[in-house]
N, C-alpha and C positions, 0 to 999 in steps of 0.2 A: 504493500500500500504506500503510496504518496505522503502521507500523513504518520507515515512511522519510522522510525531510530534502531539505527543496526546496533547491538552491542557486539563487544569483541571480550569473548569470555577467555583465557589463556588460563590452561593449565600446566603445571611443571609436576612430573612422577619422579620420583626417585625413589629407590629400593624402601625407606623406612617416614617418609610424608609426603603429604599433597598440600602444596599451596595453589592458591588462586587468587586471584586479581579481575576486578571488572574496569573497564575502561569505555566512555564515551565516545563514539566516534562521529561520522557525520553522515548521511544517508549514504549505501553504498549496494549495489546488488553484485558487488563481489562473491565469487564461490569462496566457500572456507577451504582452506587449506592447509600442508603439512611438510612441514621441514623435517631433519632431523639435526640437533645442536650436534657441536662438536663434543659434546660431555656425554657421559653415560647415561642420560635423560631426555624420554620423549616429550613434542611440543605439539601441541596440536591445538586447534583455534574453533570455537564452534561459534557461529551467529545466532543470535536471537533477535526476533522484528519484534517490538513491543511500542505500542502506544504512548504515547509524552506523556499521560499521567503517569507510568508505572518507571517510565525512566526518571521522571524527578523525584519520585519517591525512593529509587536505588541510590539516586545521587544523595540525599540528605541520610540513608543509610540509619533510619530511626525506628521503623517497625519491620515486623518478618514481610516477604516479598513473596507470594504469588507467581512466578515467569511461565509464562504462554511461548510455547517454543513454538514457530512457527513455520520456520525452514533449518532443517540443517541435512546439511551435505558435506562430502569428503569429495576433494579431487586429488589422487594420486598417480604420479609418474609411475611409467613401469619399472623402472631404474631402481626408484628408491622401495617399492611396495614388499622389495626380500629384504630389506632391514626392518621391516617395523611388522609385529605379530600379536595378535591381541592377547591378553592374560589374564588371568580371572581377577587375580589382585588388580588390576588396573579397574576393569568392570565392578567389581566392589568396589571400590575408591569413587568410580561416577555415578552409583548407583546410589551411596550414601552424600553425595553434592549435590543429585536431585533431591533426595529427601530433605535435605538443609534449606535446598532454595525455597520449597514448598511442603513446609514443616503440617503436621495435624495441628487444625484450628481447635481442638479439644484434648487436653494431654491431662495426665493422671500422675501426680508429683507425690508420693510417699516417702522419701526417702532428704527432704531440705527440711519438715521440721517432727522435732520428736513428738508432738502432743495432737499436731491436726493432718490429715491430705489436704494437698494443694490442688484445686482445681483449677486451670488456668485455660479460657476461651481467649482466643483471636476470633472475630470476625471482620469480615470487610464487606458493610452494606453501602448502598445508597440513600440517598435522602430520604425517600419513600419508603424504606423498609426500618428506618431508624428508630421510628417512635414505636416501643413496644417489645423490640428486640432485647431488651435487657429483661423485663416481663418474662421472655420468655425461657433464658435462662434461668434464672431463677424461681422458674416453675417447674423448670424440671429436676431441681435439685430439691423441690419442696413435695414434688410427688413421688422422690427417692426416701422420703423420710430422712434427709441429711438435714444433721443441725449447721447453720454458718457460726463460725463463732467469728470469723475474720473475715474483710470483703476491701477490697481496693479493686475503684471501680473505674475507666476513664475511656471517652467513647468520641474525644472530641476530634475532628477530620472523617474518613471515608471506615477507620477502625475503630472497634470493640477490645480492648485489652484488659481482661479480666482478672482476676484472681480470687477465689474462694479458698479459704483454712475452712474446713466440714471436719463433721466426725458424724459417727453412728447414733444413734438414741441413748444409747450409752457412754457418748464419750468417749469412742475410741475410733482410733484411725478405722478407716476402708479397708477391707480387704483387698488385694489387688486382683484376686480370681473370680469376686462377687461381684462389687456393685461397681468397682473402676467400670468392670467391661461394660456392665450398666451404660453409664452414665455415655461409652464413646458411642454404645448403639442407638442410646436414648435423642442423644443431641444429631443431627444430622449435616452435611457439611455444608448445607445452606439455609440461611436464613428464611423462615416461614411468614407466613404472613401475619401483621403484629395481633389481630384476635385467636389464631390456631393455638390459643395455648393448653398445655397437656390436658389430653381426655379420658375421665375416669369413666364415664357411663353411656352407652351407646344407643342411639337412637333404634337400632335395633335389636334391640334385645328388650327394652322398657319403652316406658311414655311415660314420657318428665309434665310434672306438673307443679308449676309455680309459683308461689302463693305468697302475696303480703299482705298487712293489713295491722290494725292496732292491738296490742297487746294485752290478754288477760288472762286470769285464773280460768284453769278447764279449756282453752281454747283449741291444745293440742290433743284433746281429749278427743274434742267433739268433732274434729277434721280426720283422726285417725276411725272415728265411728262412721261417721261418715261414708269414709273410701271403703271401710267392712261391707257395709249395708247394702252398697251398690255391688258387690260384689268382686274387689278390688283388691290385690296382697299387694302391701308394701315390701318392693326388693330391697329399698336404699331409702334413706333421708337425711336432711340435715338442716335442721333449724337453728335460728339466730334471735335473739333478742336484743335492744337497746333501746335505750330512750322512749318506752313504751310501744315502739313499734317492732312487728314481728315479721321476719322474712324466714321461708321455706321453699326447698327444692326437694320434692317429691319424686319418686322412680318406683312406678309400678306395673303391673300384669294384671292378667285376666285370671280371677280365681281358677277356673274350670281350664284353662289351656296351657297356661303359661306364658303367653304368650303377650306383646304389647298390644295396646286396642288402640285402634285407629277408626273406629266408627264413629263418623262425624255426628250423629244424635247421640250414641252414648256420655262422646266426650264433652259432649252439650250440655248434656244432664248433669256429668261430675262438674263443672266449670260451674255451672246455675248453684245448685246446692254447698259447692263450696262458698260460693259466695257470700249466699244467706250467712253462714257461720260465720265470715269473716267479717262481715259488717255488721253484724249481731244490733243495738238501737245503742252504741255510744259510738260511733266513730265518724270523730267530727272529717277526718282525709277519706277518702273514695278506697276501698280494699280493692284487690284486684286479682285473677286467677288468669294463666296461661298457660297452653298448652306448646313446651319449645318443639323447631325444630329443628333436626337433626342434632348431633352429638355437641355435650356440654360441659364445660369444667363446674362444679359445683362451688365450690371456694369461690371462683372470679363474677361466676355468677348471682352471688350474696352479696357480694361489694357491691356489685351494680345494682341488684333492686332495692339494696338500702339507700344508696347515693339516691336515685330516683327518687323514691318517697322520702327524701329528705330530713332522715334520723341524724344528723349533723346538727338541726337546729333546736337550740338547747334555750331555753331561759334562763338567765341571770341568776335565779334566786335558787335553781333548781340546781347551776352548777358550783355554787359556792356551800351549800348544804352537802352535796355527796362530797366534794374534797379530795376524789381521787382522778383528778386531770393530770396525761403524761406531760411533761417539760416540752413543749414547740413553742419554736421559735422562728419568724421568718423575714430575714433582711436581704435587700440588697446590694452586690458589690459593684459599685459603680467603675469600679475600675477595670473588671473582666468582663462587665455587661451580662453579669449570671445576677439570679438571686438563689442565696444561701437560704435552706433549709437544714437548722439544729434541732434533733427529737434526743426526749432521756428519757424510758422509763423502765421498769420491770420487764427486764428479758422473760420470754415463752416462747415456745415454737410457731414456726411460720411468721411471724414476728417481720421478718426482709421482706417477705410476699405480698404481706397487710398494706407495709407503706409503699413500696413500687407499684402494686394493683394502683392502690389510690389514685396515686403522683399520674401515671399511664392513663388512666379510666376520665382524668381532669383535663388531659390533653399538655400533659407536661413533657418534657425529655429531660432526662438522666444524664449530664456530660461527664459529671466527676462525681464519684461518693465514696463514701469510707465509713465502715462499716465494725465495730467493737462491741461482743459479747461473750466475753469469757468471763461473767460475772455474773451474780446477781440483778442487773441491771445490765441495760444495751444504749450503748450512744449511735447514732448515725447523720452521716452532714452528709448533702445532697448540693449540686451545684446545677440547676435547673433551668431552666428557658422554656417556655410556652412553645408549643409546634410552629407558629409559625417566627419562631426566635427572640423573641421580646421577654426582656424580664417580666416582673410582677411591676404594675405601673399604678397600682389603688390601693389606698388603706380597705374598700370592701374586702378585692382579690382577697390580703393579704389576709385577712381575717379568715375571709373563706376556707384557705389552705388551712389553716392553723385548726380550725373544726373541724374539718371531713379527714385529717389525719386523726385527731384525736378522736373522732367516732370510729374507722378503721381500727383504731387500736383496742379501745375497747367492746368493740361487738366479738369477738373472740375471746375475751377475758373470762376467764372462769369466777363464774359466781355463784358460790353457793357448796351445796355437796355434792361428789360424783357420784354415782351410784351403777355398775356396770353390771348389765342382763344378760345371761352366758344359757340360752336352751336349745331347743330342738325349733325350729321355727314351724308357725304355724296360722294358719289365716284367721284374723282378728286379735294378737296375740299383742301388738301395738295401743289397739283399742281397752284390753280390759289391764293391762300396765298401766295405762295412762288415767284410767280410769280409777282405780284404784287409788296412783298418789292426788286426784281430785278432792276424793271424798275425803282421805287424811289430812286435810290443808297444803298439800303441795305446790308447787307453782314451777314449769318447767320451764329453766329461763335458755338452754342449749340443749341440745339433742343431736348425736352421732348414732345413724342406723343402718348397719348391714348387716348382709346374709354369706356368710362361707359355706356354701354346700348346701344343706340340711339343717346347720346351727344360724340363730341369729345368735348376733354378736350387736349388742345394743350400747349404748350410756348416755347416762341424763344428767344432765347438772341443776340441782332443785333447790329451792328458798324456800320460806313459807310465803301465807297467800299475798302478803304486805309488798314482797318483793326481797325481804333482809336473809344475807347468806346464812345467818345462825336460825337453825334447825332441832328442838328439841332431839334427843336420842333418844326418848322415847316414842314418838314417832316416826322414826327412820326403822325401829326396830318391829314394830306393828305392821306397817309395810312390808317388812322383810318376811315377818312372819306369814302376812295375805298372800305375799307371792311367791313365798320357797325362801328357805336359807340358804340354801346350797348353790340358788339360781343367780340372786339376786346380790352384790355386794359392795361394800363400801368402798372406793379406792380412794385414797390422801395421794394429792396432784403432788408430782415433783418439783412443778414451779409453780415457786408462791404467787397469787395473785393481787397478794397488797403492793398497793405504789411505790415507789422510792421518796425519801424525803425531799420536801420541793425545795429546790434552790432558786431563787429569786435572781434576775439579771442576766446578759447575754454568758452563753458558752460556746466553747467549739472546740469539738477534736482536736484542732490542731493543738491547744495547751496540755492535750494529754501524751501525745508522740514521746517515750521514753526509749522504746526499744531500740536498736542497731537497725533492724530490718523497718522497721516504719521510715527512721531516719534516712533509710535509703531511698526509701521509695520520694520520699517527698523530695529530696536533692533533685531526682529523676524528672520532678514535676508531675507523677502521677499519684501525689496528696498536694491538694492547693488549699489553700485558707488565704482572709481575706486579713488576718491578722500580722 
């Protein structure tokens, strides 16, 4: 092409290394060719035609390189062609140059720190594929069940340079024969489209049903009776509560087949009658029921129809009474033309998910972040810009931000007591559980519902009716009693769900960088503060 830059790639073999050199030339449709030196080492020249973007990014020689070979050729004399004979060590030696030029955008690091794996993405999207692409990363390390406890994040140009420190649920590094491979088959070597993110439940298999609406005593009660009555088993669920308002994404079959229903009167009726229940005669907001289609992430899809119905908005007197608001904070840096986002509170799982869904779902982009939770508590600064590039330009914005993270955050916060249901699954089996913690004063503020096989595998996180996490134990044991001892049981969460102590005034990662390796990284430029 007219429009492309030959490179002149030289290699020198000698018995015990390979060096190379790349050099600029000037358009040329020279064939490559082949001398041989006077020394006991072969020279040979290969061309590469690459496009002005890819040759100015060799030239500043700053991130790993992609090369698109596009011609290469040998011209050899007859004279010279008995001196020079191929050898496998040579072919090793070009065969590990190509892997170098065009490294795996996804690699699996166990062995730089003693306490986490390293997961470490390159990508190279385009503007278009930009917003979302870090979403999607980090969804698939979140439907790995990987804890992040460390995250350095920086996406600013045409690349993604990532790094994740994960461990297991437990705390300990990856296996490298498990979930590494996992993770190289999970991530694919290009970038997807920024809403594909991971799918837990398949349009073919169930029929997802959608449900929000305002929250109260018995409400999960009367929608799991419900779906019984019409004749409905629930495969999967997960409900959400906050701010009085309740979001559910439902996964069911046809009692009698098995099978999803797709009968447009049926799922008329289930849609009609769900409704009734959900707008019961208090609910000053419109409730709402849908039937998705095709295949859904469940988690991404609770951030959205909370955002929707707008559980973000909080009153004044209502947030100063509860007292458990995380640390955000959101300014910005006039001098990068980013605006900073500072969050602090009570590390939990999925925790990285919560705030990226948000940030993404609001129509933000991720250039820089950094990410600290090997504590009790989690810090994360985010360096953001709105899609179509403009910082935060409004004291509303900025408020805006600072609430619909801090609702993010707390609609997965566990409140109250778990309590986890281990039987044989069975149709209506949802309904007289739920039913049961009604009549005891229970109140179901989260709910996690699946089916392995022939067992459901349930948990509920429950208050009494008022809302408050403290639960007589004598009620919890009455319960346990209506429903099986054996069945039904107590689990104490491993992350605590009370807040950290508020510190008042700005903060930023950047005043906590103690380590060598942070300290490196920020030299590098990939940790920025505006401090």
């Amino acid at each position: 092409p007219t429009n492309s830059l030959s490179l002149s790639l030289s290699l020198s073999l000698s018995s015990s290394s390979l060096s190379h050199r790349i050099q600029r030339l000037k358009p040329t449709t020279e064939q490559s060719h082949f001398t041989t030196p006077k020394k006991k080492k072969k020279t040979f020249n290969l061309y590469f035609l690459l496009n002005p973007t890819l040759c100015k990014k060799i030239s500043v020689c700053s991130i790993p390189i992609s090369l698109h070979v596009i011609s290469l050729s040998f011209s050899l004399s007859p004279q010279k062609m008995d001196v020079w004979s191929p050898s496998v060590a040579m072919d090793d030696e070009f065969e590990k140059l190509l892997i170098r030029m065009n490294p795996p955008r996804v690699t699996v690091d166990n062995a730089s720190s003693r306490k986490a794996t390293l997961i470490k993405v390159y990508l190279q999207v385009d503007s278009a594929n930009k917003h979302g692409s870090l979403l999607e990363v980090v969804q698939v390390l979140t439907d790995l069940d990987l804890i992040t406890r460390r995250a350095y994040i920086s996406s600013d140009g045409e690349w993604f340079m990532d790094v994740f420190h994960v461990t297991d649920q437990n705390g300990n590094k990856l296996s490298e024969d498990d979930v590494a491979d996992r993770i190289q088959q999970v991530k694919s070597m290009d970038v997807p489209p920024p809403r594909s993110v991971g799918l837990v439940q398949s349009a073919d298999e169930n029929t997802t049903i959608e449900l929000t609406g305002r929250d109260r005593p018995g409400l999960l009660s009367e929608v799991f009776a419900v779906l019984a009555d019409l004749k409905c088993n629930v495969a999967a669920a997960e409900v959400w509560t906050h701010n009085s308002r309740m979001a559910s994404v439902v996964y069911i079959t046809d009692e009698a087949t098995g099978a999803p229903i797709d009968d447009p009167d049926r799922l008329g009726k289930i849609k009609q009658l769900l409704l009734y229940v959900l707008k019961g005669d208090r609910d000053r907001r419109s409730a709402n029921t849908a039937v998705s289609v095709g295949s859904t992430h469940k988690d991404r899809r609770l951030h959205q129809m909370m955002y929707a119905d707008r559980d973000y908005d909080v009153e004044e007197d209502v947030e100063e009474e509860n007292g458990n608001r995380p640390l955000v904070t959101v300014e910005n840096c006039l001098e990068k033309g980013y605006t900073v986002v500072n969050l602090r509170c009570g590390d939990r799982p999925k925790l990285l998910f919560d705030t990226v869904c948000t940030l993404t779902d609001m129509q933000y982009v991720v250039y820089h972040a950094t990410i600290i939770a090997e504590g009790p508590e989690a810090y994360q600064e985010y360096y953001i810009r709105h899609i179509d590039g403009s910082p935060i330009s409004s004291e509303a914005e900025r408020q805006r931000v600072i609430n619909c993270l801090e609702a993010a955050i707390k609609r997965r916060t566990s409140e109250g007591i778990r309590l986890e249901l281990c039987c044989e699954d069975r149709v209506g089996l949802l309904s007289d559980v739920t039913r049961i913690f009604r009549e005891n004063g229970l109140a179901v503020s989260r709910a996690e519902v699946t089916t392995r096989g022939d067992q459901a595998v349930n948990a509920f996180y429950v208050t009494d009716a008022s809302g408050h996490p403290s639960v007589k134990t004598e009620t919890i044991e009455a319960v346990r009693k209506e429903i099986g001892l054996a069945v039904l049981r107590v689990k104490e969460e491993a992350y605590s769900s009370s807040p950290p102590a508020q510190e008042h005034g700005k903060f930023s990662l950047g005043n906590l960088f103690r380590t060598r390796s942070e300290k490196f990284l920020y030299n590098l430029g990939l940790i920025k503060s505006c401090t």
